[in-house]
MDTraj code that builds the backbone (N, CA, C; nanometers):
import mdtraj as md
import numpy as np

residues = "UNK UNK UNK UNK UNK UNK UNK UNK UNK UNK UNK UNK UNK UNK UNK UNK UNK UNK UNK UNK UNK UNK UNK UNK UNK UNK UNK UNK UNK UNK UNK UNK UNK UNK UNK UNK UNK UNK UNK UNK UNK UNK UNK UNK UNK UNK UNK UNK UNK UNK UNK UNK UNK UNK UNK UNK UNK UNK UNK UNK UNK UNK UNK UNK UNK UNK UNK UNK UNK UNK UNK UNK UNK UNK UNK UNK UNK UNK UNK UNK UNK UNK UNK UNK UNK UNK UNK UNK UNK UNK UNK UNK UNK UNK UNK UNK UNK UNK UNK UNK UNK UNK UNK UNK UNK UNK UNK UNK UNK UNK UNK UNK UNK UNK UNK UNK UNK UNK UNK UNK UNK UNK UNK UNK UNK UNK UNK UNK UNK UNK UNK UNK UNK UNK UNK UNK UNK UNK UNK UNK UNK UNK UNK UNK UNK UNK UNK UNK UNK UNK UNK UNK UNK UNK UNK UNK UNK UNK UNK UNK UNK".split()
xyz = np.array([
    [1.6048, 2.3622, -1.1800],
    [1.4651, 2.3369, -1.1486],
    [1.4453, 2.3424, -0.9980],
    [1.2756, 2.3679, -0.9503],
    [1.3136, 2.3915, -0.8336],
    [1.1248, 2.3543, -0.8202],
    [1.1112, 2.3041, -0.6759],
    [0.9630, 2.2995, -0.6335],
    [0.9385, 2.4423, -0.5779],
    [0.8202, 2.4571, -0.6489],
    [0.7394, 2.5933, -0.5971],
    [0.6369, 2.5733, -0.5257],
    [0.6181, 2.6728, -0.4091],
    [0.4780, 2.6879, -0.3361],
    [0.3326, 2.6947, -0.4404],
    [0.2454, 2.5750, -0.3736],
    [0.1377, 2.5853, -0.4573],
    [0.0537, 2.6706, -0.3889],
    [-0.0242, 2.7820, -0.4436],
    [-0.0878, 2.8688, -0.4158],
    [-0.2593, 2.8037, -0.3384],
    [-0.2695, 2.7816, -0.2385],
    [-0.4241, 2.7113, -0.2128],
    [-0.5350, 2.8134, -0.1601],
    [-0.6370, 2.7813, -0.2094],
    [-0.7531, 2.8089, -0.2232],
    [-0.8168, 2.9318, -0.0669],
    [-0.8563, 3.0298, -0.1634],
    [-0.8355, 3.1740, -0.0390],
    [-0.7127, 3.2498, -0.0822],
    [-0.6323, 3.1885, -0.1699],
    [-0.5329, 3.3080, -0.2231],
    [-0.5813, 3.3674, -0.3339],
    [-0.5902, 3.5075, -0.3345],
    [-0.6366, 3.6170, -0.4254],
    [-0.5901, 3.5639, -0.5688],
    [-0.5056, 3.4933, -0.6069],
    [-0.4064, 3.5168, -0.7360],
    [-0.4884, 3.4244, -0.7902],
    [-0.5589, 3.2591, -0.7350],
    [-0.6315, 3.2221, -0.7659],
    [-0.8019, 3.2139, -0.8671],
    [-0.8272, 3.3872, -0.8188],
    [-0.9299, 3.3876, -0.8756],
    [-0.9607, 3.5053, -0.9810],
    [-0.8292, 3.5720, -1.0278],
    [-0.8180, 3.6082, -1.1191],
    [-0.8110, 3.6091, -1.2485],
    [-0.8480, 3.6708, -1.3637],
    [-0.7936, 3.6558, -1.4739],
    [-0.6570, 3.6168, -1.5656],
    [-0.6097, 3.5519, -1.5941],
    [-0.4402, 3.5370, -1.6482],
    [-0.4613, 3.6230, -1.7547],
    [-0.3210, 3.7007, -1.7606],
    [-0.2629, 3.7608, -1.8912],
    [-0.1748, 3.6741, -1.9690],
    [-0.2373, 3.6724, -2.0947],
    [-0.1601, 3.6008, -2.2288],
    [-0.0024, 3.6228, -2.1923],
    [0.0892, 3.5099, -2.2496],
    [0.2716, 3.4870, -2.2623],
    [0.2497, 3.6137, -2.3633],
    [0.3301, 3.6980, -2.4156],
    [0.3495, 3.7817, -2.5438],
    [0.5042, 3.7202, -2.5911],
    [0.5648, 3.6575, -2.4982],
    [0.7242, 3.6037, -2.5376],
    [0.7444, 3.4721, -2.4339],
    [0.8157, 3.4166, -2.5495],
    [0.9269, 3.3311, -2.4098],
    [1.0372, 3.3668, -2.3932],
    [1.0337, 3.4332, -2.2365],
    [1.1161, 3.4826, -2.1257],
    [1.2315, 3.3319, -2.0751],
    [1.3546, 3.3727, -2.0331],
    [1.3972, 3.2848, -1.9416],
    [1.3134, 3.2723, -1.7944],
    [1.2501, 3.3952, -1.8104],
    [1.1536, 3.3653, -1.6620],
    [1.0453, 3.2542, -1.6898],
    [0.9895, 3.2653, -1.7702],
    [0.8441, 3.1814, -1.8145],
    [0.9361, 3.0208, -1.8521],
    [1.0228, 3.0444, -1.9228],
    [1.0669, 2.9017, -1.9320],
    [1.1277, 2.8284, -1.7907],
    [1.2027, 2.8773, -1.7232],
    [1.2226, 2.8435, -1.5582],
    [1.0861, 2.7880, -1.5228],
    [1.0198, 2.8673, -1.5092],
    [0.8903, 2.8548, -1.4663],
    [0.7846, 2.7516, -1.5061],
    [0.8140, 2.6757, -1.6200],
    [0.7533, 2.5813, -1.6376],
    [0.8165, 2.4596, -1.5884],
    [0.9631, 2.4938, -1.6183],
    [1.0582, 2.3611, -1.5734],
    [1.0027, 2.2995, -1.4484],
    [1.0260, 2.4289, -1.3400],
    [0.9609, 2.4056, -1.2170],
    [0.7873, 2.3596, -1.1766],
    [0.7180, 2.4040, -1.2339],
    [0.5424, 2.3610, -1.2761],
    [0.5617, 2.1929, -1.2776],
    [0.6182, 2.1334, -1.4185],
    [0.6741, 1.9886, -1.3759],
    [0.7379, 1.9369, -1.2412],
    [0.8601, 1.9832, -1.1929],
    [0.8609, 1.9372, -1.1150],
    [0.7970, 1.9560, -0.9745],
    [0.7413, 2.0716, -0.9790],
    [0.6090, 2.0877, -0.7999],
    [0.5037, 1.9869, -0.8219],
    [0.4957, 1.9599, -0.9677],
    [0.3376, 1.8853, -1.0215],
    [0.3715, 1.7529, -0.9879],
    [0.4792, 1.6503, -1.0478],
    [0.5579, 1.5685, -0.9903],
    [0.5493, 1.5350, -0.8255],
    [0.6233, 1.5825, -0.7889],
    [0.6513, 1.6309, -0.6613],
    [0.4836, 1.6308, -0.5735],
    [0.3794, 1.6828, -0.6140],
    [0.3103, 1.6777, -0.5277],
    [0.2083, 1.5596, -0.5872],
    [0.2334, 1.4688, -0.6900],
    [0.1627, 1.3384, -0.7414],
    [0.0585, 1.4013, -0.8290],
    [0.0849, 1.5089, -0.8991],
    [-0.0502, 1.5744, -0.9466],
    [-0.0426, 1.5432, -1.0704],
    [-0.1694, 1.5622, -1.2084],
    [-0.1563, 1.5634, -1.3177],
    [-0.1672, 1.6910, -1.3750],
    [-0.1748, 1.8054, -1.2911],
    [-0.1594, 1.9179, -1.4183],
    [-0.1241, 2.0215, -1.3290],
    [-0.0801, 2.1744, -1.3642],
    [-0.0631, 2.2636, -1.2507],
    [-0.0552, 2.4163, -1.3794],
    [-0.1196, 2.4762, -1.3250],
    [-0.1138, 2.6027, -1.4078],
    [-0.0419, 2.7051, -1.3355],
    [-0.0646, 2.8322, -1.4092],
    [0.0624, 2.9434, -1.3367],
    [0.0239, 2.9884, -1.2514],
    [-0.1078, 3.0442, -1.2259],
    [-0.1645, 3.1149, -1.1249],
    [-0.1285, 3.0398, -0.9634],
    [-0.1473, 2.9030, -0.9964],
    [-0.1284, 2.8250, -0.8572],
    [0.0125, 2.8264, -0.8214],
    [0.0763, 2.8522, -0.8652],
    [0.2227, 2.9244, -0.8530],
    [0.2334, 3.0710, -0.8032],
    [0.1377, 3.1275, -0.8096],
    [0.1737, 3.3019, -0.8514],
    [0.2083, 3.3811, -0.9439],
    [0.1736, 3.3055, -1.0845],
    [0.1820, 3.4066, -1.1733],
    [0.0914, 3.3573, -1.2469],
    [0.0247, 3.5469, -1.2842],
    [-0.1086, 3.5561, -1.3637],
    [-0.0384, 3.5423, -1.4852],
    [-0.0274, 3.4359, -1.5241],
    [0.0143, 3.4447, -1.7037],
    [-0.0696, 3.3284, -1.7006],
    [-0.1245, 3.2941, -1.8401],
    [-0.1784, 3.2215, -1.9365],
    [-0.1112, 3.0835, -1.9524],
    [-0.0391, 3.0219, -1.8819],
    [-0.0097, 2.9349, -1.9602],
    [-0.0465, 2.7954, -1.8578],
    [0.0069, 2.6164, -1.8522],
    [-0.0165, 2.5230, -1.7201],
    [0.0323, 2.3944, -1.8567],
    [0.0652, 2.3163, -1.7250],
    [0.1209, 2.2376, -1.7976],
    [0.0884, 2.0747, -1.7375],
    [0.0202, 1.9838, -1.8226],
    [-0.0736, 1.8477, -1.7984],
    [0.0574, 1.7018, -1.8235],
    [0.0788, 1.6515, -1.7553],
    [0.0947, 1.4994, -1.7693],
    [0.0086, 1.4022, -1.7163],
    [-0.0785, 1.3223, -1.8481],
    [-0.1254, 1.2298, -1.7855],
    [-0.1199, 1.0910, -1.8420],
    [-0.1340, 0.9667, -1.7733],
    [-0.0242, 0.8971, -1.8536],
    [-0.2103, 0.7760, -1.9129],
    [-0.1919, 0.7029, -1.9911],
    [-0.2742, 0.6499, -2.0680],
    [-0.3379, 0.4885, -1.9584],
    [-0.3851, 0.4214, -1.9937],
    [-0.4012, 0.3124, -1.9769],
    [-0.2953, 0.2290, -1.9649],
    [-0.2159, 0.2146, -2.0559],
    [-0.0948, 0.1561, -2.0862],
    [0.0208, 0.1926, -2.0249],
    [0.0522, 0.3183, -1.9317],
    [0.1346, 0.3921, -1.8921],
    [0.1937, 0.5175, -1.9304],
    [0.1554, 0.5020, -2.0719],
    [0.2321, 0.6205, -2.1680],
    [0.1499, 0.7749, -2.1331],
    [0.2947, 0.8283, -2.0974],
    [0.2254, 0.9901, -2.0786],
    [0.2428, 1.0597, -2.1761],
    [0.0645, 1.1388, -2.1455],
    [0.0619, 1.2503, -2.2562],
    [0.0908, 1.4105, -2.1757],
    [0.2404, 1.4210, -2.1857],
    [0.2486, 1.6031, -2.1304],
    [0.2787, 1.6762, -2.2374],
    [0.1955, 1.7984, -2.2265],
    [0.1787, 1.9089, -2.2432],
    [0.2398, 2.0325, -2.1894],
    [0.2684, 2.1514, -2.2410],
    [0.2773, 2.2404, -2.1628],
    [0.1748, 2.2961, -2.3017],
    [0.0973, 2.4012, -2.2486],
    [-0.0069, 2.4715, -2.2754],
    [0.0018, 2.6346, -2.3008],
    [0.0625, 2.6986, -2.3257],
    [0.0555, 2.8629, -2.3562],
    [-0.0421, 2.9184, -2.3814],
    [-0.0978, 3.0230, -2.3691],
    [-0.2281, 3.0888, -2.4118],
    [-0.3549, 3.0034, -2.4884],
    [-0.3952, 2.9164, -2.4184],
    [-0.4739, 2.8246, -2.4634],
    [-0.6160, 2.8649, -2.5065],
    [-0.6441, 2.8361, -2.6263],
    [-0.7928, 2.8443, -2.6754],
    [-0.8776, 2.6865, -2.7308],
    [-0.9974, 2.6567, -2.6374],
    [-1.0888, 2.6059, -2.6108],
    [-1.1576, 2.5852, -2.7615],
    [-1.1508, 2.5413, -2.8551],
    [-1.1924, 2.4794, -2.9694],
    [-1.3455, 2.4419, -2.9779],
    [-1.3618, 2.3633, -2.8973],
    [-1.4568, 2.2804, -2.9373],
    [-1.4524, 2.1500, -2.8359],
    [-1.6051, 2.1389, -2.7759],
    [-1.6031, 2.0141, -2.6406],
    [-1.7361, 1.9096, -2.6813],
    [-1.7087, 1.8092, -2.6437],
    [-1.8513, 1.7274, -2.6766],
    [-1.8812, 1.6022, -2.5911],
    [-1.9671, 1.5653, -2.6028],
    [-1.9542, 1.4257, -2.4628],
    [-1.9820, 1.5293, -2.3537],
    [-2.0034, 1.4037, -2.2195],
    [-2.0042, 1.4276, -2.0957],
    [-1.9374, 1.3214, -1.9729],
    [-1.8697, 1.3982, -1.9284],
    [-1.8227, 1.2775, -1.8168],
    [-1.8384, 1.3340, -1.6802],
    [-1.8461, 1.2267, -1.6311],
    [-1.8810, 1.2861, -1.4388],
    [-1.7811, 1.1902, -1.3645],
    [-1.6787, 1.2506, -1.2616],
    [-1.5987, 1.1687, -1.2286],
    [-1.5640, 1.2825, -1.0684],
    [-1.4823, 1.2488, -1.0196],
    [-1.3722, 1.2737, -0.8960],
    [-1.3214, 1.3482, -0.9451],
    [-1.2797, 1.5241, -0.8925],
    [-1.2076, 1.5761, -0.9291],
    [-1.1292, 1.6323, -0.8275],
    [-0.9542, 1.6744, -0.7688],
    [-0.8851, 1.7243, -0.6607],
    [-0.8709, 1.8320, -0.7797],
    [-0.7695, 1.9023, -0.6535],
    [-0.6720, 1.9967, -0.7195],
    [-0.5716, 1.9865, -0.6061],
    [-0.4709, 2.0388, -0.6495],
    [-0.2967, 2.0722, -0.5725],
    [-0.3306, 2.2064, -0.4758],
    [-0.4238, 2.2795, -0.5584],
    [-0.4538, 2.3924, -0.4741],
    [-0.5819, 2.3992, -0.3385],
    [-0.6348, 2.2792, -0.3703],
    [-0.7360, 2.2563, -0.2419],
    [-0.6686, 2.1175, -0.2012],
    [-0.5863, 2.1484, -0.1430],
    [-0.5356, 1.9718, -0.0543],
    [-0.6372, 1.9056, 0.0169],
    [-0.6724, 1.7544, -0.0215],
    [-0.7236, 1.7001, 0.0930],
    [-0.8599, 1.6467, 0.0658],
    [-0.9086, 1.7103, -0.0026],
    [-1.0591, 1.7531, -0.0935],
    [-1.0632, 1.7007, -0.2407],
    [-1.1831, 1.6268, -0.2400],
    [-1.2342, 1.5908, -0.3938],
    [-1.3891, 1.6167, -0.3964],
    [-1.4223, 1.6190, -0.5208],
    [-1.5613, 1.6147, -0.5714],
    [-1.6048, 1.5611, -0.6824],
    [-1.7216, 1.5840, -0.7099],
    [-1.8062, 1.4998, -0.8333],
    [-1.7721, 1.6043, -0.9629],
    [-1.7613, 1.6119, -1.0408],
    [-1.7765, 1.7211, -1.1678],
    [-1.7809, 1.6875, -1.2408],
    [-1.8872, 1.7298, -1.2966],
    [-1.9339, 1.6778, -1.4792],
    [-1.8590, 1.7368, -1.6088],
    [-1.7979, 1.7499, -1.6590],
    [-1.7126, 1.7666, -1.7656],
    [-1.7197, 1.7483, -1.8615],
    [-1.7079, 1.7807, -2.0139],
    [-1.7025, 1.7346, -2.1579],
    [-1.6181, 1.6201, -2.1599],
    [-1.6445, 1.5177, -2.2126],
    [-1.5789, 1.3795, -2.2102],
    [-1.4438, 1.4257, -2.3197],
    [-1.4564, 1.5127, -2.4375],
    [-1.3812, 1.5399, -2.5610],
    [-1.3588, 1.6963, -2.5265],
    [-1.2497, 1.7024, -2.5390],
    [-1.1884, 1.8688, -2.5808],
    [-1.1110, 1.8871, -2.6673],
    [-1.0675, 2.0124, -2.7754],
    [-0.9985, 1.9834, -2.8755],
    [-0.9633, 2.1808, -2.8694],
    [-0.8456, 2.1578, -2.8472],
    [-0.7322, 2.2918, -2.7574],
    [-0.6336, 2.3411, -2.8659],
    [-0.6346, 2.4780, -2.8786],
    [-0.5345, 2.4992, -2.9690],
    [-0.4308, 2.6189, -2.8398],
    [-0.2949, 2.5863, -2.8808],
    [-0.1946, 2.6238, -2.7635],
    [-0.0663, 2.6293, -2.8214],
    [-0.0065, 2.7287, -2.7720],
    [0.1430, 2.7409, -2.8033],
    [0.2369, 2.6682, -2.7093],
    [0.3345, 2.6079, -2.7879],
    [0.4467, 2.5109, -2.6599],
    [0.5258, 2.6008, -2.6669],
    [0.6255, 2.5607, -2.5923],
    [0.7809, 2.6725, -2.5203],
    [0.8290, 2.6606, -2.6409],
    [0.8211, 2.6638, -2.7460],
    [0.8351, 2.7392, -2.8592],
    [0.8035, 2.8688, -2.9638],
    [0.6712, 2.9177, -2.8741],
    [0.5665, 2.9581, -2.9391],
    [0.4661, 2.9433, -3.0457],
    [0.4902, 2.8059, -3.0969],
    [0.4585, 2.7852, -3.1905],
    [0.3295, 2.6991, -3.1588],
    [0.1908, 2.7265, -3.2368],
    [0.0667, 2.7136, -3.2244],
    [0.0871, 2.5284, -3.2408],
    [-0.0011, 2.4863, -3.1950],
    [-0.0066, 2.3568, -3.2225],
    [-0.1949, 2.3292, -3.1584],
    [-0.2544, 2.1993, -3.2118],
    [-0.3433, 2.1544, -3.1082],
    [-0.3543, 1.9936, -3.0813],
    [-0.4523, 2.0066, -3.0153],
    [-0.4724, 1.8590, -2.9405],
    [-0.5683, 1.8148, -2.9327],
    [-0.6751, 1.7279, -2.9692],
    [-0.7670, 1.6655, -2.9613],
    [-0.7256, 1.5454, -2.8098],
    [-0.8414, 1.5419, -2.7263],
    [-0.8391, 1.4966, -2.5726],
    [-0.9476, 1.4673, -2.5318],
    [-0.9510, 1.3009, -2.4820],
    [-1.0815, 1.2687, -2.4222],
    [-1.0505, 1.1972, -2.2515],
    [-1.1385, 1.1894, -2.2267],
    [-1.1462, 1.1531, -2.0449],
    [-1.0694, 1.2317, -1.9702],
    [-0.9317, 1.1570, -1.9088],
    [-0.9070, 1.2216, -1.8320],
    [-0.8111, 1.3194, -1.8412],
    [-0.7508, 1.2864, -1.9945],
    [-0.6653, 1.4023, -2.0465],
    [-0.7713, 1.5500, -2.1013],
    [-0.8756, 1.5035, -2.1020],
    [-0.9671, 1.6478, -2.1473],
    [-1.0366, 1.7278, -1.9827],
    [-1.0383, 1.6255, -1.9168],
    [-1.1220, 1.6946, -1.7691],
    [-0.9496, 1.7481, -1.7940],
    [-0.8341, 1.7336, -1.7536],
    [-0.7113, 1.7701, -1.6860],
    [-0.6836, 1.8890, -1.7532],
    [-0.6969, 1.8858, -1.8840],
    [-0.6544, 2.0298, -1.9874],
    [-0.7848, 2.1026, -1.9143],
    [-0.9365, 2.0576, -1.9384],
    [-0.9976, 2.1566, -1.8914],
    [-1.0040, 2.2204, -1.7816],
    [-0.9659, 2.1429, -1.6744],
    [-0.9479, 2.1960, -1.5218],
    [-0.8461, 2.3007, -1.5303],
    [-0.7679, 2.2525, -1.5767],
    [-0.6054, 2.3814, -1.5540],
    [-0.6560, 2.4601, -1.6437],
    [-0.7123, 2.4792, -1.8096],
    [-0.7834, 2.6267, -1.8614],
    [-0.8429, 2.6815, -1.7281],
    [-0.9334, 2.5952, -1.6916],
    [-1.0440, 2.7227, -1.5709],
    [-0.9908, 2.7737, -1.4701],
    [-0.8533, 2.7200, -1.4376],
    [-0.7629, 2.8186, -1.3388],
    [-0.7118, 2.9447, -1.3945],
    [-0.6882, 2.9537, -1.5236],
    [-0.6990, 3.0801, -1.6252],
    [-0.7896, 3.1681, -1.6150],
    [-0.8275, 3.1466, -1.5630],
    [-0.9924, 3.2412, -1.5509],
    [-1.0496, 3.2834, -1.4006],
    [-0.9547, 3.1925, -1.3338],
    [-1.0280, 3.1901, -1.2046],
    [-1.0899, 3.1140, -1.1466],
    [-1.1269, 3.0174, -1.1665],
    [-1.2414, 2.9200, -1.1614],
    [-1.1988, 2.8151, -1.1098],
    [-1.2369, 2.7447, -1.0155],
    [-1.1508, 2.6323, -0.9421],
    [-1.2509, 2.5139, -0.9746],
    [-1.2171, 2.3741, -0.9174],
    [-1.3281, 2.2772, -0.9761],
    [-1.4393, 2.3161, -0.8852],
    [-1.4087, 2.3996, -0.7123],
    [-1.5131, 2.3604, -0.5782],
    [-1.6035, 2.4386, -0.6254],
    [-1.6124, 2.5156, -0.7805],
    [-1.7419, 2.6163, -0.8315],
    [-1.7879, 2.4808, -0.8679],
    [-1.8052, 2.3892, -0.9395],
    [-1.7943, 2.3011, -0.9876],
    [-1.9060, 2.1684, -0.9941],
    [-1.8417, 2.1949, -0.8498],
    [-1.8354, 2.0242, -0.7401],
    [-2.0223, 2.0094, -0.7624],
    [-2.0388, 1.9009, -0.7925],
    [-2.2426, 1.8274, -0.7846],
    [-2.2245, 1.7748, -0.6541],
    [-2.3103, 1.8060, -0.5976],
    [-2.3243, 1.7624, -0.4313],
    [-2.2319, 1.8312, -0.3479],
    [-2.1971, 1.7595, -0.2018],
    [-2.0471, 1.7931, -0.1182],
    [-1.8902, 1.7696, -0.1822],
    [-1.7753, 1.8271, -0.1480],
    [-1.6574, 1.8268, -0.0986],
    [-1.6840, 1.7373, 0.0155],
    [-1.5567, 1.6356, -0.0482],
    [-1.5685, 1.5583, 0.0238],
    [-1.3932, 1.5561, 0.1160],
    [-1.3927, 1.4890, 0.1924],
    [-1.2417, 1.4985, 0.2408],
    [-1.1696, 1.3818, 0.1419],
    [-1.0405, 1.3651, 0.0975],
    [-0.9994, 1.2246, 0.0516],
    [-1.0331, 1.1173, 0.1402],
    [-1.0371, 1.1025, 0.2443],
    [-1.0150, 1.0138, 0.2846],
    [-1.1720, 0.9282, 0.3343],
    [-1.2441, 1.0414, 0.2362],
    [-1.4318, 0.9908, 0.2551],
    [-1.4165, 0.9251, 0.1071],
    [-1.5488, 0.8121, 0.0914],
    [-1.6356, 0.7696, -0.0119],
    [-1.7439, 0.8708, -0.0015],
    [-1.7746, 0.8936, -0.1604],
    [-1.9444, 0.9330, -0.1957],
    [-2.0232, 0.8028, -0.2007],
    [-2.1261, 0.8780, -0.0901],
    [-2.2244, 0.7418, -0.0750],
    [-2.3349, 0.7301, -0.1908],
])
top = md.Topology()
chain = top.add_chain()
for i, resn in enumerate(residues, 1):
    res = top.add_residue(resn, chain, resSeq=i)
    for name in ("N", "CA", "C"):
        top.add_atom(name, md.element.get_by_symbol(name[0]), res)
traj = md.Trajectory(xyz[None], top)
């Protein structure tokens, strides 16, 4: 395992489309190993491929509950089910250091995804495990939260007044 450069915001790879896994590669599996530990490593809860440098489809979420208990994921070619609710909260990313904002979000998401198995599975997800799956899908696409953001970007180290 190894920490990888996170790709930040103004890098081209960012705002591209991902291409679907068609296999699990020893490359793609490395590659997630490492996703955990850069995600780790930089205190984050989720990190997809693109913010790495590779346009593939897949990102991978730990987030841990009320209680402590984490819910991780790794995510493969993920399809978007079905969203409901609304939540508005603080959102960073790994790929814009430094920076948060407001973003309104589906409170419920319900994801169907292949694990490093290939094998389809899904997940029903509310608060902050559904903003976290949904944030890392929209890096799949291109889409960062600062499209996002209601009002300013703020620096971390500001309050919204």
């Amino acid at each position: 395992m190894a920490i990888r450069t996170i790709r930040e915001a103004g890098d081209e790879i960012l705002r591209g489309s991902a291409k679907p896994v068609t296999e699990m590669t020893p490359r793609i599996s490395a590659a997630i190993s490492d996703m955990y530990e850069t995600m780790y490593d930089a205190a984050g809860v989720g990190l997809a491929a693109p913010q790495i440098g590779i346009r593939k489809r897949f990102f991978v979420v730990d987030v841990p509950d009320e209680d402590g208990s984490s819910h991780k994921y790794t995510m493969i070619n993920p399809e978007i089910l079905e969203t409901s609710g609304e939540q508005e909260g603080f959102e960073g990313c790994l790929s814009v250091p430094g920076k948060h904002g407001t973003v309104i979000r589906p409170m419920r998401v319900r994801v169907r995804a292949q694990g490093e198995d290939m094998q389809w599975y899904e997940v029903e997800a509310e608060g902050l495990l559904a903003r976290a799956i949904l944030h890392e899908n929209d890096h799949l696409n291109g889409i960062l939260y600062t499209d996002l953001v209601k009002g300013e970007l703020l620096d971390n180290d500001e309050e919204e007044e």
